[in-house]
C-alpha positions in Angstrom: 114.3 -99.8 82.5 117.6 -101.3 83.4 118.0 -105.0 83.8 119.9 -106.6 86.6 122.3 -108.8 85.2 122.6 -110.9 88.8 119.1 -112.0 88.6 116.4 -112.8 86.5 113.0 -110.2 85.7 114.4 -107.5 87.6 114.3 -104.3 86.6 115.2 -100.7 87.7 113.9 -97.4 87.2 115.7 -95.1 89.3 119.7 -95.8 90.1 122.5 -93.5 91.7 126.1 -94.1 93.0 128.7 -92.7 94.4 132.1 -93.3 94.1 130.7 -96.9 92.7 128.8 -98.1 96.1 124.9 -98.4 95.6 123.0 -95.0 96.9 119.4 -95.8 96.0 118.1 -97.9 93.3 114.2 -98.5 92.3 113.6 -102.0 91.3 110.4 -104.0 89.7 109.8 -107.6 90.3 107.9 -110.7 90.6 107.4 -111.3 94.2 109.8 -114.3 94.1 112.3 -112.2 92.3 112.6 -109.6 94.8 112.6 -112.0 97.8 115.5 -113.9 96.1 117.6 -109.8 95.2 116.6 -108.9 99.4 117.7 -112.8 100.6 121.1 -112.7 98.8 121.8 -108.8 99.7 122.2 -110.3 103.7 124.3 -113.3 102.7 128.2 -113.3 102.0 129.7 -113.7 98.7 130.5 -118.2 99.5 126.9 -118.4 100.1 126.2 -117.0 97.4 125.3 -113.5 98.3 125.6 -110.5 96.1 128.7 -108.1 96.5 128.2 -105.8 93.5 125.1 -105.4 91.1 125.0 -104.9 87.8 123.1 -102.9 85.3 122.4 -102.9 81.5 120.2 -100.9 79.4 119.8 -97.8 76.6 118.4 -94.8 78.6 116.8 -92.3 76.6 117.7 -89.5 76.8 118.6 -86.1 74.2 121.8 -87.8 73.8 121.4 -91.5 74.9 123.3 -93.1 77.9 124.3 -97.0 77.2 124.7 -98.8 80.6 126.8 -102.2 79.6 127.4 -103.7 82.9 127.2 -100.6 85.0 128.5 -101.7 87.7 127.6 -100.5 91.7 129.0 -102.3 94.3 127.4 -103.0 97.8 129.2 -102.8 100.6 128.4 -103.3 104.1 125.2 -104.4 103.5 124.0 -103.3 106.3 124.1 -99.7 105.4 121.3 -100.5 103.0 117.5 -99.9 104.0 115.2 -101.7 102.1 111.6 -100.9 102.0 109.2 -102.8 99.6 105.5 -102.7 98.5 103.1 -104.2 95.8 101.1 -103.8 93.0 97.5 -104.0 93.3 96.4 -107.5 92.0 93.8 -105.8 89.6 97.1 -104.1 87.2 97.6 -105.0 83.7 101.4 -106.8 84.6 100.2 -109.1 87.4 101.7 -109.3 91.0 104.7 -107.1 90.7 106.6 -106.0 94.0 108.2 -102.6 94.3 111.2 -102.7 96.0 113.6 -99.6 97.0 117.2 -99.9 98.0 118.9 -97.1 100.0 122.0 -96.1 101.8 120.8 -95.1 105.4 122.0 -91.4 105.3 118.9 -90.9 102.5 116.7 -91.3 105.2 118.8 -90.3 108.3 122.7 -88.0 108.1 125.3 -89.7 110.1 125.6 -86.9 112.7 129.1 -88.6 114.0 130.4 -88.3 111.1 128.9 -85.4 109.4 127.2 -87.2 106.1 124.2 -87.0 104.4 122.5 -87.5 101.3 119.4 -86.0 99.8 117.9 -87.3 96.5 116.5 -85.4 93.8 114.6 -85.7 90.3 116.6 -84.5 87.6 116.2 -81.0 86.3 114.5 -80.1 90.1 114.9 -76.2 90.4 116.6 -74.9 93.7 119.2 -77.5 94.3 121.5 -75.1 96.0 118.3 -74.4 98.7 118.2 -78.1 98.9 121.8 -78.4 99.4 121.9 -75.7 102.3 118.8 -76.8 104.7 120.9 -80.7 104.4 124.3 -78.7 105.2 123.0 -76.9 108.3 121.5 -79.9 109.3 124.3 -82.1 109.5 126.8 -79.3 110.6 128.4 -79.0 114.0 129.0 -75.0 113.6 125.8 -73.0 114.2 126.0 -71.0 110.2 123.9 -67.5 109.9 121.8 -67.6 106.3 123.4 -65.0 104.9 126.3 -67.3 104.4 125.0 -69.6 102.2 126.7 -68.6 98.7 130.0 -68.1 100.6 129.8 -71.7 102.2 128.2 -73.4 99.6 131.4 -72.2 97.0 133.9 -73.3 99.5 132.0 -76.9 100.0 131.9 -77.3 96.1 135.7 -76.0 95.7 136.6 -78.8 98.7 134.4 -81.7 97.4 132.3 -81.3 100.4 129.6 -80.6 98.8 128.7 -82.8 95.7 125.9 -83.6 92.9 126.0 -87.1 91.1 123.8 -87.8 88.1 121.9 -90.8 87.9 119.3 -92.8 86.0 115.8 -91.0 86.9 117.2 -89.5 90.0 120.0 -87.4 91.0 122.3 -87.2 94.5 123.3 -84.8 96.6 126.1 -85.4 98.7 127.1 -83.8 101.9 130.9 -84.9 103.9 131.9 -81.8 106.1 135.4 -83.1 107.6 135.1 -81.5 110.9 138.5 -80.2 111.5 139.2 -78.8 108.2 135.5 -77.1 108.4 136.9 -75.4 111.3 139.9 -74.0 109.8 138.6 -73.0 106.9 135.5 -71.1 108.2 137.8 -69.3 110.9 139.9 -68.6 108.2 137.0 -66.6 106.0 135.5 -64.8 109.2 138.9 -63.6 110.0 138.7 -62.2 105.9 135.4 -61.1 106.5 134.1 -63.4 103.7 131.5 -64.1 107.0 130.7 -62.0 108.6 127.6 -61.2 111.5 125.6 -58.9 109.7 124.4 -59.0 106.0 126.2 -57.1 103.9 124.8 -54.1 101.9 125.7 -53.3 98.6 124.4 -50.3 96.6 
C-alpha cells in the first residue's frame, strides 16, 4: 500500500500516470477520509483544494520500487470520474470506503480527439490484442485486421501507441493525431505495407 501524503489514513493499491497527471488510482479509507480526498479534489488550490497527490511507500516487488513523494498531478479535475463503495460492516478493519479515481477516457475514448486508455493487470497476456480492439475503436479510418502488426509498429515507433507501468496496474495509451494518421497510412498502402488482401507467404 502507498500512503497519501495530502491526507491522513489513505492508502492506495493500484496507481498509474501518464506523463505525471493522475490516470487511475485505487484508494482505502475511513469514510470521513475519503469524503474529505473527493471534497478537496472539486475545490481550487486557495480553498484548499488539492492540485497534485502524492505517494510514498516500498512496493515489493523482484527488485523493489521505493515511491518517496511520487508525485501525480491532477489537472482539470473534472476529467476525473470517481466511483466509490464500502466495506461490509461485518470485515475485520471496520467501515472502510473504497474509492476509485479515473481519467474519463478509462471508461469512455474521446472520439473528437482520438484518445483512449485501457487498463491492465501487470503481466496480462495479449496486450497487443488489447491494444488493437481500443485502436479500431477510437480510429476515424475503417483498418482491415490483417493490419494489425503493421499499424501497431508504426503507432509504437510514433508514440501513438503507448504502455506505462504502474503500481498493481498497468496503462495503455492510445493518441492517433488525425492528420499525421492519414499521411502516414497513405503512405504504407502506396508501399504495399497495407494492402486489401492478406498476404501469403510460403
Amino acid at each position: 500500500m502507498l500512503a497519501i501524503n495530502e491526507l491522513n489514513d489513505v492508502y492506495c493499491d493500484a496507481l498509474v500516470c501518464e506523463d505525471g497527471y493522475l490516470v487511475f488510482a485505487s484508494c482505502w479509507g475511513r469514510d470521513t477520509a475519503i469524503q474529505e480526498l473527493l471534497a478537496r479534489l472539486t475545490l481550487s488550490a486557495h480553498e484548499g483544494g488539492i492540485t497534485q497527490l502524492s505517494f510514498d511507500g516500498t512496493v515489493e516487488q523482484s527488485s523493489p520500487v521505493k515511491f518517496e513523494n511520487y508525485p501525480a498531478k491532477i489537472g482539470n479535475p473534472d476529467r476525473l470520474d470517481k466511483m466509490t463503495g464500502r466495506m461490509p460492516k461485518s470485515n475485520l478493519f471496520g467501515n472502510l470506503v473504497h474509492a476509485w479515481l479515473f481519467d474519463k477516457k478509462v471508461r469512455q475514448p474521446d472520439f473528437v480527439n482520438r484518445q483512449a486508455y485501457l487498463l491492465m493487470l501487470p503481466g496480462q497476456d495479449n496486450k497487443n490484442d488489447s491494444a488493437w480492439g481500443l485502436i479500431r475503436q477510437v480510429c476515424h479510418l475503417p483498418l482491415l485486421a490483417h493490419w494489425q502488426k503493421s499499424i501497431i509498429h508504426l503507432m509504437y515507433e510514433k508514440d501513438w501507441l503507448t504502455l506505462v507501468h504502474g503500481h498493481g496496474i498497468d496503462l495503455i495509451s492510445v493518441n492517433i493525431p488525425e492528420e499525421a494518421f492519414n499521411s502516414e497510412i497513405s503512405t504504407m498502402v502506396s508501399a504495399g505495407e497495407l494492402t486489401a488482401e492478406v498476404k501469403h507467404t510460403d
